[in-house]
MMTF fields as JSON, N, C-alpha, C and O atoms, coordinates in Angstrom:
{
  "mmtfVersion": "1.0.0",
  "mmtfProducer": "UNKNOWN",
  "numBonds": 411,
  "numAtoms": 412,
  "numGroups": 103,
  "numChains": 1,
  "numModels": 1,
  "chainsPerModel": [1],
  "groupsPerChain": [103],
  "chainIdList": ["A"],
  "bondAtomList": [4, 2, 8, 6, 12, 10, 16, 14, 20, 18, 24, 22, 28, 26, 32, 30, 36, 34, 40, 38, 44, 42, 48, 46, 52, 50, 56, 54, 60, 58, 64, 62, 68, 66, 72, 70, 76, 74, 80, 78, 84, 82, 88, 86, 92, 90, 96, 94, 100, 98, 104, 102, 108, 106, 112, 110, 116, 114, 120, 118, 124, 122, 128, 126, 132, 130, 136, 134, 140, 138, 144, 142, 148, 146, 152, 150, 156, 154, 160, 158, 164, 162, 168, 166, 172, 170, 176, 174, 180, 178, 184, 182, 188, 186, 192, 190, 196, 194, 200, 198, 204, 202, 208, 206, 212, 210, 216, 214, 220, 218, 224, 222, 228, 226, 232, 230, 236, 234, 240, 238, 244, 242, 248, 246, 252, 250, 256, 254, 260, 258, 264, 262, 268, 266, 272, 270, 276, 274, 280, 278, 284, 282, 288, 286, 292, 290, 296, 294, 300, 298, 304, 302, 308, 306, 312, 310, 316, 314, 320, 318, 324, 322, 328, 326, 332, 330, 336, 334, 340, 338, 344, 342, 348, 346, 352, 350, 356, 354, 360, 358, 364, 362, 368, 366, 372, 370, 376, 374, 380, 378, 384, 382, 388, 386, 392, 390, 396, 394, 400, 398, 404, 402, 408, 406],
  "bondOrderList": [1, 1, 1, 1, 1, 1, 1, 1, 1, 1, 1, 1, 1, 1, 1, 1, 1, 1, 1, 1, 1, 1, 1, 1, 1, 1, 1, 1, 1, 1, 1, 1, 1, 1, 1, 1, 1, 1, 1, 1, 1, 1, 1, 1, 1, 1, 1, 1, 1, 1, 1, 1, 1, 1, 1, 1, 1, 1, 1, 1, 1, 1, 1, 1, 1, 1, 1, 1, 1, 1, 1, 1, 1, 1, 1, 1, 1, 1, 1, 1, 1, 1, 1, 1, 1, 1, 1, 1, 1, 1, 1, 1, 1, 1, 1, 1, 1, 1, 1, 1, 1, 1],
  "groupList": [{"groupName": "UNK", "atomNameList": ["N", "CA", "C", "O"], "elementList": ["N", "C", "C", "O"], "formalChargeList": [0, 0, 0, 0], "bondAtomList": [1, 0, 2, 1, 3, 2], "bondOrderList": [1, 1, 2], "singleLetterCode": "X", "chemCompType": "L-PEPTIDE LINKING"}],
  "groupTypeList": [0, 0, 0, 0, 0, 0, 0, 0, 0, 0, 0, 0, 0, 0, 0, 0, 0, 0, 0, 0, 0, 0, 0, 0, 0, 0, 0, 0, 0, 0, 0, 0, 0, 0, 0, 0, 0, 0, 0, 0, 0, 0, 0, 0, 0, 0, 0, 0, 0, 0, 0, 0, 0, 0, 0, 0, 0, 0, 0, 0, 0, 0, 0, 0, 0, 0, 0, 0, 0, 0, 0, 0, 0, 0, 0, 0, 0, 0, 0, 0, 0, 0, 0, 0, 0, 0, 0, 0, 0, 0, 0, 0, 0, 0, 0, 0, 0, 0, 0, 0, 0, 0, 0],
  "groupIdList": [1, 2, 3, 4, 5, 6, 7, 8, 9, 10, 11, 12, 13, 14, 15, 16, 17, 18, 19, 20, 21, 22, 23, 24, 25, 26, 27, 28, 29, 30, 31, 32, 33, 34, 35, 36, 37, 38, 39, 40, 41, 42, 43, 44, 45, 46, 47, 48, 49, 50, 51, 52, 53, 54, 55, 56, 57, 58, 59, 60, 61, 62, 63, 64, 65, 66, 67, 68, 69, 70, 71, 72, 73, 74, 75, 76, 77, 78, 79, 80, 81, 82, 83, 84, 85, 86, 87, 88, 89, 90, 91, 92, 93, 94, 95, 96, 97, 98, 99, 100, 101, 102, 103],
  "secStructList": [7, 7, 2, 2, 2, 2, 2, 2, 2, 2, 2, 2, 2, 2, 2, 2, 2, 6, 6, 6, 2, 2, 2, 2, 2, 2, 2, 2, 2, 2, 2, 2, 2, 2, 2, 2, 2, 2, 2, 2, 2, 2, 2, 2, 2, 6, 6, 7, 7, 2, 2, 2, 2, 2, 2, 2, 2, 2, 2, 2, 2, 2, 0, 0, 0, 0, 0, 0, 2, 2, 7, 1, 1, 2, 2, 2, 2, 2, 2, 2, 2, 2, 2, 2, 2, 2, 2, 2, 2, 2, 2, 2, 2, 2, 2, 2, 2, 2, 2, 2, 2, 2, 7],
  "xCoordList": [0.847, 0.0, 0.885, 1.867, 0.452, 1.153, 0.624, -0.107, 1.054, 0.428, -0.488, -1.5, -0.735, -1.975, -2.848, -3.163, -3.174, -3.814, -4.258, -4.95, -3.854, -3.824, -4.569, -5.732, -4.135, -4.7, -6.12, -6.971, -6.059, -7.747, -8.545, -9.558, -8.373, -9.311, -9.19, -10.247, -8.251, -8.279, -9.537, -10.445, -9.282, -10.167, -12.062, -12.941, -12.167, -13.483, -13.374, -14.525, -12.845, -13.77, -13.452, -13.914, -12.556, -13.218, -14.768, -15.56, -15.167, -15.781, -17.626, -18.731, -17.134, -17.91, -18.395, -19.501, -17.676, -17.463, -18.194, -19.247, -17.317, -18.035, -19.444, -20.552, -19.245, -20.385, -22.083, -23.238, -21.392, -22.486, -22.969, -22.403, -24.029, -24.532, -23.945, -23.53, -24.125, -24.208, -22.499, -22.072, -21.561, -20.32, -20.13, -19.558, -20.41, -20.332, -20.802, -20.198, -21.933, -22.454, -21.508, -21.178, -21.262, -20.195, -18.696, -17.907, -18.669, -17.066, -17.712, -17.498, -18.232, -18.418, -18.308, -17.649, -18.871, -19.03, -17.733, -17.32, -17.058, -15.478, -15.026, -14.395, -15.193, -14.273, -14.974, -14.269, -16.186, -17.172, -16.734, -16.512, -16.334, -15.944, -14.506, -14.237, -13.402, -12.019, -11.912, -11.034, -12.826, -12.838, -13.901, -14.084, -14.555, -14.997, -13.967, -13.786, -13.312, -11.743, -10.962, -10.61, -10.598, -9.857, -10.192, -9.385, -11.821, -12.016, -11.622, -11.228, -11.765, -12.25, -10.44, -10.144, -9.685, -8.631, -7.984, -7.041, -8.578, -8.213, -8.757, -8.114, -9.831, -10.417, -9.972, -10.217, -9.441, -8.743, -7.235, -6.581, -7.012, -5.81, -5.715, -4.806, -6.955, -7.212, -8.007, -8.657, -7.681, -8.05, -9.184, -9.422, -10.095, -11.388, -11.317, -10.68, -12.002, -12.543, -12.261, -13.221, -11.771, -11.784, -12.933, -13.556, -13.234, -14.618, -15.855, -16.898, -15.802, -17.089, -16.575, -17.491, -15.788, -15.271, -15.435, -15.496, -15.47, -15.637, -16.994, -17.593, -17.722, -18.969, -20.237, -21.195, -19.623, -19.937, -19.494, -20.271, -18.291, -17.657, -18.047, -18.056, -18.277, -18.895, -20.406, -20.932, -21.138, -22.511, -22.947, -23.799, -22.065, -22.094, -21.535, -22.047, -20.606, -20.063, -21.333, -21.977, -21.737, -22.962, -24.275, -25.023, -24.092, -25.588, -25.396, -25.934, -24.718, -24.218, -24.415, -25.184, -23.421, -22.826, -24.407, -24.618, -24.938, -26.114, -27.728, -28.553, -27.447, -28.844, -28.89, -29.747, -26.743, -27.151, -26.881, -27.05, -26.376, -26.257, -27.568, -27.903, -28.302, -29.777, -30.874, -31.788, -30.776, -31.994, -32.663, -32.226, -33.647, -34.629, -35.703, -36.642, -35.352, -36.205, -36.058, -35.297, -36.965, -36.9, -35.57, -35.093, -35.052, -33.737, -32.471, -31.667, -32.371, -31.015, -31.628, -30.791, -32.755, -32.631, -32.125, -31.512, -32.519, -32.379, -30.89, -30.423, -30.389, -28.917, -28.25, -27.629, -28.478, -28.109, -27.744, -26.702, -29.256, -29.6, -28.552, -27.71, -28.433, -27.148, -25.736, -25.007, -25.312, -24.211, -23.819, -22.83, -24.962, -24.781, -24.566, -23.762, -25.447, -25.584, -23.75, -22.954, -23.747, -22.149, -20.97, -20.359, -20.891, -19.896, -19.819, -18.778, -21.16, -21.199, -20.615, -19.986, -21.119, -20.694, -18.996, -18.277, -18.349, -17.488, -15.905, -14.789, -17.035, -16.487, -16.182, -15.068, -17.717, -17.26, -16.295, -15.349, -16.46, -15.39, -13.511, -12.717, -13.595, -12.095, -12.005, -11.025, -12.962, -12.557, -12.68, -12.492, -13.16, -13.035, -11.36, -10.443, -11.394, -9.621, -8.75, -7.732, -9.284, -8.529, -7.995, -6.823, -9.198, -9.057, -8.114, -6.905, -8.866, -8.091, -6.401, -5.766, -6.07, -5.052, -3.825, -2.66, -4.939, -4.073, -3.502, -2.432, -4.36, -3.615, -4.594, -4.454],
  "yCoordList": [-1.19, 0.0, 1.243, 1.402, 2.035, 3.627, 3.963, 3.282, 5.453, 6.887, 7.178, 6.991, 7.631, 8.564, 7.104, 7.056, 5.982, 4.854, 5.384, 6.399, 4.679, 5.393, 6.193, 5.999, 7.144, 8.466, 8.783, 9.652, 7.901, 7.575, 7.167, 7.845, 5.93, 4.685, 6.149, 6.697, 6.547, 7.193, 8.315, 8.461, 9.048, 10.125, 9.323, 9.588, 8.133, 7.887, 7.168, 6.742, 6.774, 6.078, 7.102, 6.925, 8.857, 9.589, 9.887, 9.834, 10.174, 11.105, 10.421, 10.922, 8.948, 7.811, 8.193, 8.709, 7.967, 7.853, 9.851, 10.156, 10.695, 12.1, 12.073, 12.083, 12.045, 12.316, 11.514, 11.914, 10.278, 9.298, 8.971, 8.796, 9.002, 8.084, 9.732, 9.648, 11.253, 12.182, 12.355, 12.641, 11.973, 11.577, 10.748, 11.386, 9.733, 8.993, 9.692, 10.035, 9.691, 10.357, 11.565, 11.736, 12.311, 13.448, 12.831, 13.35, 11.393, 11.36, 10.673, 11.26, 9.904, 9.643, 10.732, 10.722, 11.658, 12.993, 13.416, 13.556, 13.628, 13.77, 13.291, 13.884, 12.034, 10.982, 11.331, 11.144, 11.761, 11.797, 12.599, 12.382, 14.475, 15.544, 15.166, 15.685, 14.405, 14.445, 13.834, 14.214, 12.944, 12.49, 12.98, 12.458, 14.063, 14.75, 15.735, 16.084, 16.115, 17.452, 16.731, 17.14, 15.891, 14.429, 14.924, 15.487, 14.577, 14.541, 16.186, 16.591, 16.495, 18.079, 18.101, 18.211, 18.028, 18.421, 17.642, 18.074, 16.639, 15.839, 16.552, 16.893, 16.619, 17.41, 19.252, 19.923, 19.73, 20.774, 20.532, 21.333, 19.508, 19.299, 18.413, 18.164, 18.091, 17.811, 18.674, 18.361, 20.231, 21.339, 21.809, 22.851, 21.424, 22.016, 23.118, 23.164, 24.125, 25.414, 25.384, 24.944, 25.554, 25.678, 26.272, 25.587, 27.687, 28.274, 27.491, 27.646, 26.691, 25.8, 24.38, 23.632, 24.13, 23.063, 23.023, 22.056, 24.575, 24.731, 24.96, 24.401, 25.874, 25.741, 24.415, 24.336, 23.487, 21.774, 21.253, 20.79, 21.371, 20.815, 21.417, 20.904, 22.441, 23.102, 22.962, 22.975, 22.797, 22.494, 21.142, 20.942, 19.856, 18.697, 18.358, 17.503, 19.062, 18.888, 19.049, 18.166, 20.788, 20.979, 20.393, 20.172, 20.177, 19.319, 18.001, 17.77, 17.277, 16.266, 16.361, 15.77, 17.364, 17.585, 18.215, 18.322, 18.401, 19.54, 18.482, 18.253, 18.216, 16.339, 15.615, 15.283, 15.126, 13.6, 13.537, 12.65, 14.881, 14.816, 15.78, 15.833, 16.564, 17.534, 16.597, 16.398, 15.89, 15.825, 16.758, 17.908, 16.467, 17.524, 17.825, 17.13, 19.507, 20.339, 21.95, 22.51, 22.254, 24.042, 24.854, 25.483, 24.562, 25.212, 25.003, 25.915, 23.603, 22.729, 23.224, 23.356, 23.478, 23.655, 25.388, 25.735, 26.361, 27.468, 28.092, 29.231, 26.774, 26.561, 26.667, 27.52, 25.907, 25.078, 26.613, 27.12, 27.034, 28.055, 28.97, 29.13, 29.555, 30.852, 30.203, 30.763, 28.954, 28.735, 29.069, 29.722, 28.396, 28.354, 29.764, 29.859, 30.967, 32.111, 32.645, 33.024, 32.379, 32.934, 32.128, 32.837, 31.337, 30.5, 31.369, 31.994, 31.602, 32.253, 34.05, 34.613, 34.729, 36.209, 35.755, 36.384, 34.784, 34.613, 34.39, 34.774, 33.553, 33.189, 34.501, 34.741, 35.587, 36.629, 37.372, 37.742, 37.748, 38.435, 38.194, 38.87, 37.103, 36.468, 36.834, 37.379, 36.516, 36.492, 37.838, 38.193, 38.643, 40.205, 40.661, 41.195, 40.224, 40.126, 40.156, 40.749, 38.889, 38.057, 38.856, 39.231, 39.228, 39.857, 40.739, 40.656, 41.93, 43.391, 43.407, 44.389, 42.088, 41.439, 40.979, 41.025, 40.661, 39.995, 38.959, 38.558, 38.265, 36.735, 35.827, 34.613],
  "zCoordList": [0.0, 0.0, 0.0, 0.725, -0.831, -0.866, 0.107, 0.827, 0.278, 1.213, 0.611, 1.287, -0.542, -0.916, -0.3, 0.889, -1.241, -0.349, 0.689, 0.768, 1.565, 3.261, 3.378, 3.732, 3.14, 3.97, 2.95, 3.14, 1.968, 1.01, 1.783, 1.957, 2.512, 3.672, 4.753, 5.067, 5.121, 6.296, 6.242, 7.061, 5.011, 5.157, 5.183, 6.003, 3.732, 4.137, 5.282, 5.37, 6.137, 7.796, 8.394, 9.521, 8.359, 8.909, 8.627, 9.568, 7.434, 6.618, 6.932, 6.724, 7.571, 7.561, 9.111, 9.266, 10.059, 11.436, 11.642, 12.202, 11.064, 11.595, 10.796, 11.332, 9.76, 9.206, 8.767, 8.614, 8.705, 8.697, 7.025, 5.946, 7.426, 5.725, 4.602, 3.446, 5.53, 4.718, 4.171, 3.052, 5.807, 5.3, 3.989, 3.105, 3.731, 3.116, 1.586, 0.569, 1.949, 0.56, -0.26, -1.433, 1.066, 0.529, -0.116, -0.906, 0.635, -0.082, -1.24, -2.301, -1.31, -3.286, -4.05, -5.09, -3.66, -4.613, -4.972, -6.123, -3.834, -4.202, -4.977, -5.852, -4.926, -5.681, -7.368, -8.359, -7.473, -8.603, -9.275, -10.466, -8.322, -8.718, -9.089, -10.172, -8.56, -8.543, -10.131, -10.906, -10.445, -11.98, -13.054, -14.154, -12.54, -13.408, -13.948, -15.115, -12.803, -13.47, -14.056, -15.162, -13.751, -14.824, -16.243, -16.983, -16.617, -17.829, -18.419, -19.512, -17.836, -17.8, -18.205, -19.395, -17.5, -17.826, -19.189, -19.851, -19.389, -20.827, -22.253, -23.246, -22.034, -23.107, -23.149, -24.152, -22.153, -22.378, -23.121, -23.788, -22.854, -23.582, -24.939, -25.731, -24.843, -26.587, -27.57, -28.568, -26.804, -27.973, -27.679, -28.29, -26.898, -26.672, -25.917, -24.865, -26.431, -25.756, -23.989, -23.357, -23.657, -22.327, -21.519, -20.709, -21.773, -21.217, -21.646, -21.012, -22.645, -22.475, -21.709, -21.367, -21.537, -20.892, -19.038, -18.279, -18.747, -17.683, -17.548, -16.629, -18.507, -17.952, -17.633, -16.864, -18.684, -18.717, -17.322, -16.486, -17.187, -16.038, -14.411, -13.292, -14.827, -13.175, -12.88, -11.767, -14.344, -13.891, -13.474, -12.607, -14.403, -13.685, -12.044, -11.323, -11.736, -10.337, -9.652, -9.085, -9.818, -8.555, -8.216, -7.264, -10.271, -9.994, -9.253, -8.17, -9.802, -8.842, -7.427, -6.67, -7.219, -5.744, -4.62, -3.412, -5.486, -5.105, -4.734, -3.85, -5.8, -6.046, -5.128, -4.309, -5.548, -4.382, -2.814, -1.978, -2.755, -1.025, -0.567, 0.617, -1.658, -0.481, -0.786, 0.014, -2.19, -2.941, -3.902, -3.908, -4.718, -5.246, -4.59, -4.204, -4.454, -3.891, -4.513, -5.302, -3.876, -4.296, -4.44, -5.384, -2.881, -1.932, -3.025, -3.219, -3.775, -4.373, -5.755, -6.649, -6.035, -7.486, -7.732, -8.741, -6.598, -6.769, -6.257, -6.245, -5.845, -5.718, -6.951, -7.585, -7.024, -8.698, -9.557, -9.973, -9.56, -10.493, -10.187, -11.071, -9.207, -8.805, -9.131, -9.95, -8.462, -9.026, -10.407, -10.737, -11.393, -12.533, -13.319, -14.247, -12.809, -12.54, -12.582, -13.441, -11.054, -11.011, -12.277, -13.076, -12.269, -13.151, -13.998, -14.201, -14.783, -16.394, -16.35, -17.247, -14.856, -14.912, -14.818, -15.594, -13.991, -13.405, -15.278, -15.629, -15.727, -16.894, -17.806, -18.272, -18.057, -18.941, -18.449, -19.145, -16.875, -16.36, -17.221, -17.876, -16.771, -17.17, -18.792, -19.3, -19.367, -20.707, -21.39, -22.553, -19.991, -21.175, -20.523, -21.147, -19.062, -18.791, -19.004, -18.648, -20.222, -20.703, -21.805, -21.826, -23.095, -24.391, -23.822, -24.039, -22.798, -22.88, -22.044, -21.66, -21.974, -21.219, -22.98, -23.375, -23.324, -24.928, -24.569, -25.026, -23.455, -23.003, -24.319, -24.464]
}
């Protein structure tokens, strides 16, 4: 067994032990989100647009992240909605930055 190993088991039977079924639930997500940026970072490096790459990639995390640990309800969908909200101001920001940057 490696370290990262290790301290993998370590964190879920913390995550298990503090948190419970919601622990639990939360570390899948991790593990869900940690290989969603995976892809995310592959397809940035096979030429794809990046700002749509992120906006794909950040709406699957929350929805995810947002679904399977509250459920569907009012509160998680209007979650959802602002995140998604911010990402996109968050995104033009950078990219007018970006232009008047000449990056």
């Amino acid at each position: 067994m490696n370290v990262t190993f290790v301290l993998f088991l370590i964190l879920l039977f913390l995550m298990i032990v503090i948190g419970g079924k919601r622990g639990a639930k939360s570390f899948f997500t991790l593990c869900l989100n940690f290989f969603t940026l995976f892809i995310m970072l592959s397809l940035i490096a096979l030429n794809l647009d990046p700002l749509k790459v992120t906006i794909l990639g950040s709406a699957v995390i929350s929805s995810t992240t947002l679904f399977y640990i509250n459920g569907i309800n009012k509160k998680t969908v209007s979650s959802l909605i602002s995140v998604i909200i911010v990402v996109l101001l968050t995104i033009m920001l950078t990219y007018k930055m970006g232009t008047a940057a000449k990056i």
